[in-house]
MMTF fields as JSON, N, C-alpha, C and O atoms, coordinates in Angstrom:
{
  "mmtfVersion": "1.0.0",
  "mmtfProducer": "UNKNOWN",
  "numBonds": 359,
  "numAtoms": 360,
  "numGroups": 90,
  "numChains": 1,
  "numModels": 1,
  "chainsPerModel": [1],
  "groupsPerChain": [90],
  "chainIdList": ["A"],
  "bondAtomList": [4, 2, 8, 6, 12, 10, 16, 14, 20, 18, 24, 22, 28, 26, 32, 30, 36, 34, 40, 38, 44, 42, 48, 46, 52, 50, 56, 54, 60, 58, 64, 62, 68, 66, 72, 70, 76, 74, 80, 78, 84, 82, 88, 86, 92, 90, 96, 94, 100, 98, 104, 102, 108, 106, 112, 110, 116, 114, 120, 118, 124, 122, 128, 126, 132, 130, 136, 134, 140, 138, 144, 142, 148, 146, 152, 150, 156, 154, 160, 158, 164, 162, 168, 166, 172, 170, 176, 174, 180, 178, 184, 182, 188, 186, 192, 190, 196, 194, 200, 198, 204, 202, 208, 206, 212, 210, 216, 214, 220, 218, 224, 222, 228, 226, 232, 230, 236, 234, 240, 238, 244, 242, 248, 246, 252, 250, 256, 254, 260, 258, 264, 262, 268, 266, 272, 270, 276, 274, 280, 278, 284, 282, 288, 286, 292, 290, 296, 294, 300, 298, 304, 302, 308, 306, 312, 310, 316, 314, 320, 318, 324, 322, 328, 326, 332, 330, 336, 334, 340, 338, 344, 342, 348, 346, 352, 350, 356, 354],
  "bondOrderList": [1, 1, 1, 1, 1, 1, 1, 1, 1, 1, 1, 1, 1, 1, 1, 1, 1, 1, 1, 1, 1, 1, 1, 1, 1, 1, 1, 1, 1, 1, 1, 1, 1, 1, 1, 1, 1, 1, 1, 1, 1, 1, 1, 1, 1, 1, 1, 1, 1, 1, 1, 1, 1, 1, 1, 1, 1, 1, 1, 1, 1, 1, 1, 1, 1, 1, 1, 1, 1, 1, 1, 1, 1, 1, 1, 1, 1, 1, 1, 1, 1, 1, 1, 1, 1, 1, 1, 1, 1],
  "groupList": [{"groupName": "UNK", "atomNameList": ["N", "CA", "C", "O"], "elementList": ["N", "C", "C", "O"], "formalChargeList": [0, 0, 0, 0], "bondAtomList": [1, 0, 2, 1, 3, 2], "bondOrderList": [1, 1, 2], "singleLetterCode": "X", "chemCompType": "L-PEPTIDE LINKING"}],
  "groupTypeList": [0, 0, 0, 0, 0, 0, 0, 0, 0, 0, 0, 0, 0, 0, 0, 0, 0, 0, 0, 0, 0, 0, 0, 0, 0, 0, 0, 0, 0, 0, 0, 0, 0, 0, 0, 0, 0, 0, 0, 0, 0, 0, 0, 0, 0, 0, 0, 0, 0, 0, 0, 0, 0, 0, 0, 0, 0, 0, 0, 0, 0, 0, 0, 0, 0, 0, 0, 0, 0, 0, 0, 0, 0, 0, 0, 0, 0, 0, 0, 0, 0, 0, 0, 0, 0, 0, 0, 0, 0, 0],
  "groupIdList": [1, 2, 3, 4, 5, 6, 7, 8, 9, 10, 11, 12, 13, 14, 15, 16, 17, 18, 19, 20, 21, 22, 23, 24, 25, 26, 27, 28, 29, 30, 31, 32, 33, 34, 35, 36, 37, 38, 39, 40, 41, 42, 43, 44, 45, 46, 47, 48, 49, 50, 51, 52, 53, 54, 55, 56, 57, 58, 59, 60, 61, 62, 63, 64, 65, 66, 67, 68, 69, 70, 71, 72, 73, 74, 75, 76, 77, 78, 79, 80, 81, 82, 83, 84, 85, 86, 87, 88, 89, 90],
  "secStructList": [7, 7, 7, 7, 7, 7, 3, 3, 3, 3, 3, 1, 6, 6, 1, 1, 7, 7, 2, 2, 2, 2, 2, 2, 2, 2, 2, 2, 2, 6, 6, 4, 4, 4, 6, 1, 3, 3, 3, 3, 3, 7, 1, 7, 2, 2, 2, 2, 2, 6, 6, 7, 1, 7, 3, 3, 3, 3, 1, 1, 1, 1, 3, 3, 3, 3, 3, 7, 2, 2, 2, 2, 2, 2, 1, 7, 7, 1, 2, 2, 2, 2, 2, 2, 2, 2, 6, 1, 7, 7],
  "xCoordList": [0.835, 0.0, 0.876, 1.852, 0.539, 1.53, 0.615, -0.6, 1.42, 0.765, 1.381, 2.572, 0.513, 1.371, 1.218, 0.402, 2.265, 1.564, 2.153, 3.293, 1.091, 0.948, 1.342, 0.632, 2.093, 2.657, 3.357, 3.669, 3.408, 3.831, 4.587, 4.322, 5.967, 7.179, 7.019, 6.86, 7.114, 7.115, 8.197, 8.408, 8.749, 10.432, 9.682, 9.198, 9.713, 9.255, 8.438, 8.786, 7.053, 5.778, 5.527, 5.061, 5.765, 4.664, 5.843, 5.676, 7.443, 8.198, 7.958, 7.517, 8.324, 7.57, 6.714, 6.868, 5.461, 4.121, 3.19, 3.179, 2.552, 1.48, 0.726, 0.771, 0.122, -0.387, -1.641, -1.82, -2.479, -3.72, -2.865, -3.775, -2.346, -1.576, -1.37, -1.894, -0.697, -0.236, -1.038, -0.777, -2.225, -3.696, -4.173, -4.722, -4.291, -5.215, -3.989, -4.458, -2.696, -1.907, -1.625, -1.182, -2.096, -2.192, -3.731, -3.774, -4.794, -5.832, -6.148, -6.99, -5.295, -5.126, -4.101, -4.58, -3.131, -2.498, -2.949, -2.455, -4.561, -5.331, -6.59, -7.425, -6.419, -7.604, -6.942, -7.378, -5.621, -4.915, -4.516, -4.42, -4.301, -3.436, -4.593, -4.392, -5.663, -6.261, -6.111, -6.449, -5.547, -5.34, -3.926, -3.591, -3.121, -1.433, -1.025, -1.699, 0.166, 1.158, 1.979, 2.463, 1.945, 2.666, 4.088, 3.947, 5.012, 5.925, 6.548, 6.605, 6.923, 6.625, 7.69, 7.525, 8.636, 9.874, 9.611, 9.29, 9.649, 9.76, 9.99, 9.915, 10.266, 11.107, 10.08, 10.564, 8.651, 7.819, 6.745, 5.675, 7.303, 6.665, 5.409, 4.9, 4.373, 2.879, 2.526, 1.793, 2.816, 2.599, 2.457, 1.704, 3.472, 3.74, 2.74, 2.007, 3.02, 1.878, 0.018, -0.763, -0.149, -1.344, -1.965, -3.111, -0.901, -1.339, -0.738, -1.034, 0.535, 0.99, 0.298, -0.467, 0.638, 0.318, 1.383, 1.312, 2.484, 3.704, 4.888, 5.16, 5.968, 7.117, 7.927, 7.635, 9.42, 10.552, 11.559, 11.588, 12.314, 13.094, 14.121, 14.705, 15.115, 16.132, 17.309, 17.291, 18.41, 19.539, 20.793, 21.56, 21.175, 22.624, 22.44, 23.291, 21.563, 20.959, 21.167, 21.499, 20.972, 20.535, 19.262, 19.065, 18.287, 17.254, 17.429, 18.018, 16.974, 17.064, 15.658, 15.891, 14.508, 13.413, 12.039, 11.726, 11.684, 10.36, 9.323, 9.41, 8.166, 6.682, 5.345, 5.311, 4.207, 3.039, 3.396, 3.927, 2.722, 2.715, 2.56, 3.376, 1.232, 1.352, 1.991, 2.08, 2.506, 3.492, 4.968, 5.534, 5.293, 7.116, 6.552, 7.222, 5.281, 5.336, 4.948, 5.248, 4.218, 3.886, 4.724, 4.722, 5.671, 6.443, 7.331, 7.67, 7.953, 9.765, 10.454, 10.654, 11.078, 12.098, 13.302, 13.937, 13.755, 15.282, 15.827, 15.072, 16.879, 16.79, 17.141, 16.808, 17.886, 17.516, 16.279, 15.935, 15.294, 13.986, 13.31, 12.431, 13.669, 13.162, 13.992, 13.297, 15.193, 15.704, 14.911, 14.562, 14.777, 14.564, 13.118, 12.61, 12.494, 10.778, 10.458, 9.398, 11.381, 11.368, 12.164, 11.846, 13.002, 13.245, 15.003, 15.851, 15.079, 16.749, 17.553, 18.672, 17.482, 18.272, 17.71, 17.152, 18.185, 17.553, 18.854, 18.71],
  "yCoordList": [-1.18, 0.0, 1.237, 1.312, 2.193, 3.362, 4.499, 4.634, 5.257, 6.139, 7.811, 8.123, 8.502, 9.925, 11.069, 11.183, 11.636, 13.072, 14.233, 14.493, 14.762, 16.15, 17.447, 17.893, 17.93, 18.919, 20.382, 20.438, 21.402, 22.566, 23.154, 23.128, 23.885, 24.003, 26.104, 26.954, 26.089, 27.621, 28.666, 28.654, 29.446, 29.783, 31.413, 31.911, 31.887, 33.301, 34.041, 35.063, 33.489, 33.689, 34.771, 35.198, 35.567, 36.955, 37.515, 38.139, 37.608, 38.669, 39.664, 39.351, 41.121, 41.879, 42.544, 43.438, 42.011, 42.152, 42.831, 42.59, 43.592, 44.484, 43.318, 42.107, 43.859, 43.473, 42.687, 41.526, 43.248, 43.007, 41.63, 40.813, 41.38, 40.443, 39.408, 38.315, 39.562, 38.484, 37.844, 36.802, 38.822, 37.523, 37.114, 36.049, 37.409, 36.619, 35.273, 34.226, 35.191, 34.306, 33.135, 32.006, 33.875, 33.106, 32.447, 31.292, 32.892, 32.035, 31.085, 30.187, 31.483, 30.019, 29.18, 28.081, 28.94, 28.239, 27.62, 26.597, 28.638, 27.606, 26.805, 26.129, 27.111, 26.467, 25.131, 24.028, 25.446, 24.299, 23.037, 21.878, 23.361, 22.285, 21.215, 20.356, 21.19, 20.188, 19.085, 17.902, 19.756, 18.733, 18.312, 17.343, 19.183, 19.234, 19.368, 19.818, 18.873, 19.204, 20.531, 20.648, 21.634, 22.505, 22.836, 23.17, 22.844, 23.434, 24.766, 24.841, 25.574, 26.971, 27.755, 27.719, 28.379, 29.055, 30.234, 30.836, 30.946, 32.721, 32.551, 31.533, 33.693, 34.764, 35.314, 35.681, 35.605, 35.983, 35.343, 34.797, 35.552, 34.622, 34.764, 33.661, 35.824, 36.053, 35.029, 34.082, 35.099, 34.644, 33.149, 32.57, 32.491, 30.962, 30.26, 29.3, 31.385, 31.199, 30.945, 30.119, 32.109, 31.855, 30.621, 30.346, 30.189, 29.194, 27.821, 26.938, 27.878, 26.267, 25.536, 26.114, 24.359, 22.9, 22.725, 21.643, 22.921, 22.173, 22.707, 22.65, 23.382, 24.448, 23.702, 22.568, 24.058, 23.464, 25.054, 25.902, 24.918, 26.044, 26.059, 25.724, 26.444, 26.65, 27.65, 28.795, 27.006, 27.877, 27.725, 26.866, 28.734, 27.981, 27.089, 26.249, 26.718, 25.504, 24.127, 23.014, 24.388, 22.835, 23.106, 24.299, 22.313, 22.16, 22.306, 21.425, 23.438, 23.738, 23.061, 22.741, 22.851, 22.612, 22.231, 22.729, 21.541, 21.528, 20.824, 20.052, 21.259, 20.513, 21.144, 21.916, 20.612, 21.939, 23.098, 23.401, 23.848, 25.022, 26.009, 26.8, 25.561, 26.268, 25.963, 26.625, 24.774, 24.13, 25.107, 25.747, 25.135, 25.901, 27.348, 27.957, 28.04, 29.203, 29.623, 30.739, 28.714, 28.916, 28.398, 28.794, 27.273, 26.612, 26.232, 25.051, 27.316, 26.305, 25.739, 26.043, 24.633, 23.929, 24.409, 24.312, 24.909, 25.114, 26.687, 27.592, 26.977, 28.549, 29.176, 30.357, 28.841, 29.693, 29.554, 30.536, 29.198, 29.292, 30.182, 30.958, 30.109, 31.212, 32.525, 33.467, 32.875, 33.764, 34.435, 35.614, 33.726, 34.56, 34.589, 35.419, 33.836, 34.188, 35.278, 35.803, 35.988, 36.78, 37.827, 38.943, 37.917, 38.962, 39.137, 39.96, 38.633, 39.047, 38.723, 39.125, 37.918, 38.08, 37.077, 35.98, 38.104, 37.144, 36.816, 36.095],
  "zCoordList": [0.0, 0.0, 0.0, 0.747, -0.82, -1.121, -0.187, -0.33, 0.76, 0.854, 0.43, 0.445, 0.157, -0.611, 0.889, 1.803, 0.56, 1.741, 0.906, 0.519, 0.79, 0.67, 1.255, 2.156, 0.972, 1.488, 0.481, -0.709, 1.554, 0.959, 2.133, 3.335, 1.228, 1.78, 1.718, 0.842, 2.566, 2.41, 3.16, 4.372, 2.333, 3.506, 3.475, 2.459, 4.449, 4.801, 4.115, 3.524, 4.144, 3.105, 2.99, 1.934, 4.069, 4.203, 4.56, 5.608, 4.0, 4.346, 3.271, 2.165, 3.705, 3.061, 2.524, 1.693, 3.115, 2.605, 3.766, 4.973, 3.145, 3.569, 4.671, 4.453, 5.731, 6.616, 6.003, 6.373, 5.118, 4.05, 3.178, 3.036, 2.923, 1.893, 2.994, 2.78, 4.138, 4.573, 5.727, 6.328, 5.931, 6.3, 5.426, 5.706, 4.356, 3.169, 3.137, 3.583, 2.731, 3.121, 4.16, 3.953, 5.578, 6.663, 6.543, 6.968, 6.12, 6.323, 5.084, 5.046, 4.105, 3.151, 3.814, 3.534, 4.43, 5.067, 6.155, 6.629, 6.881, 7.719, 7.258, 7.859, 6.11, 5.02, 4.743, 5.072, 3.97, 3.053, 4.23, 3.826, 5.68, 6.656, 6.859, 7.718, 6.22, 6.973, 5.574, 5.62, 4.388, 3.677, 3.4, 2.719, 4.029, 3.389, 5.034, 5.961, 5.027, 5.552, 4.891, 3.765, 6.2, 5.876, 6.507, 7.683, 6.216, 6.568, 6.783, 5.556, 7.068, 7.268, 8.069, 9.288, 7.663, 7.725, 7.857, 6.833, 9.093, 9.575, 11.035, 11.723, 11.331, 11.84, 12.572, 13.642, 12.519, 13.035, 14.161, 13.893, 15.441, 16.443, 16.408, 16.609, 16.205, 16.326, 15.046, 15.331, 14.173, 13.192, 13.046, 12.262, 14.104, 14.307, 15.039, 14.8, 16.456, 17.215, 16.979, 17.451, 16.012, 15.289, 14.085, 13.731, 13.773, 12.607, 12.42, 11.614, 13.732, 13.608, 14.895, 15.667, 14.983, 15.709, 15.805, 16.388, 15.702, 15.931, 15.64, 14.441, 16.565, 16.111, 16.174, 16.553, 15.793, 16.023, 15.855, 14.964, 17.194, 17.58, 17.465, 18.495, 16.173, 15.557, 15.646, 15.197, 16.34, 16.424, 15.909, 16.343, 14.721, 14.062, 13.662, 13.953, 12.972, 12.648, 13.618, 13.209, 14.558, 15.599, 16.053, 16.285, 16.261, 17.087, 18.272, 18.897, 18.896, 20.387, 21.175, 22.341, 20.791, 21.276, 20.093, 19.012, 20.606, 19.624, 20.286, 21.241, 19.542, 20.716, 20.056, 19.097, 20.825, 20.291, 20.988, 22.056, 19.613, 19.506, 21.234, 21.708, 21.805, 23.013, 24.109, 25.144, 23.81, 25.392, 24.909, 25.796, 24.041, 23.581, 23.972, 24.807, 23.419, 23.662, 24.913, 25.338, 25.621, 27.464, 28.396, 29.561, 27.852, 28.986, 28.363, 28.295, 27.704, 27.219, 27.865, 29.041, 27.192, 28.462, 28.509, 29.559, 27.589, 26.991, 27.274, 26.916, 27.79, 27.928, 26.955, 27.056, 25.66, 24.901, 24.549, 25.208, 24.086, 23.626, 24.644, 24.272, 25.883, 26.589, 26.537, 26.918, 26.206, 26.059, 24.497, 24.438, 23.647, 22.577, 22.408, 21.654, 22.984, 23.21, 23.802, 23.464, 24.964, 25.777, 24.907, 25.319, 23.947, 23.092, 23.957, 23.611, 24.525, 25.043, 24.322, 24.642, 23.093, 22.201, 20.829, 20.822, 19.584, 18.442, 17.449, 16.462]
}
């Protein structure tokens, strides 16, 4: 049995873009996840917070932390993830 998954790869969707542009963006991305796997690359914590299920917290490229979405952003385990959630350093 073959199974396919569907997915879309997206590296910093809404950099640059008018506030008007990049909700019409974010709510096709909460339209499209119930059929695709999305993947989803930014820089923008409100943004993550609002539309993922599942982060992974990237430093220098190593994985510092990852989990659902509201356990990393309410109870990080890791101190950098709490250092840069908290803005003390990006």
């Amino acid at each position: 049995r073959r199974v396919l998954f569907r997915s879309i790869l997206a590296d910093e969707p809404t950099s640059a873009l008018d506030p008007i542009s990049s909700q019409y963006i974010e709510q096709k991305f909460l339209e499209l996840k119930n059929d695709y796997t999305i993947v989803l690359v930014t820089h923008i914590l409100r943004q993550a917070r609002r539309i993922a299920d599942y982060v992974v917290f990237m430093y220098l490229g190593e994985v510092i932390e990852q989990g659902d979405v509201h356990e990393i952003f309410e109870n990080p385990k890791m101190e950098k993830t709490k250092l840069y959630l908290g803005g003390t350093f990006n």
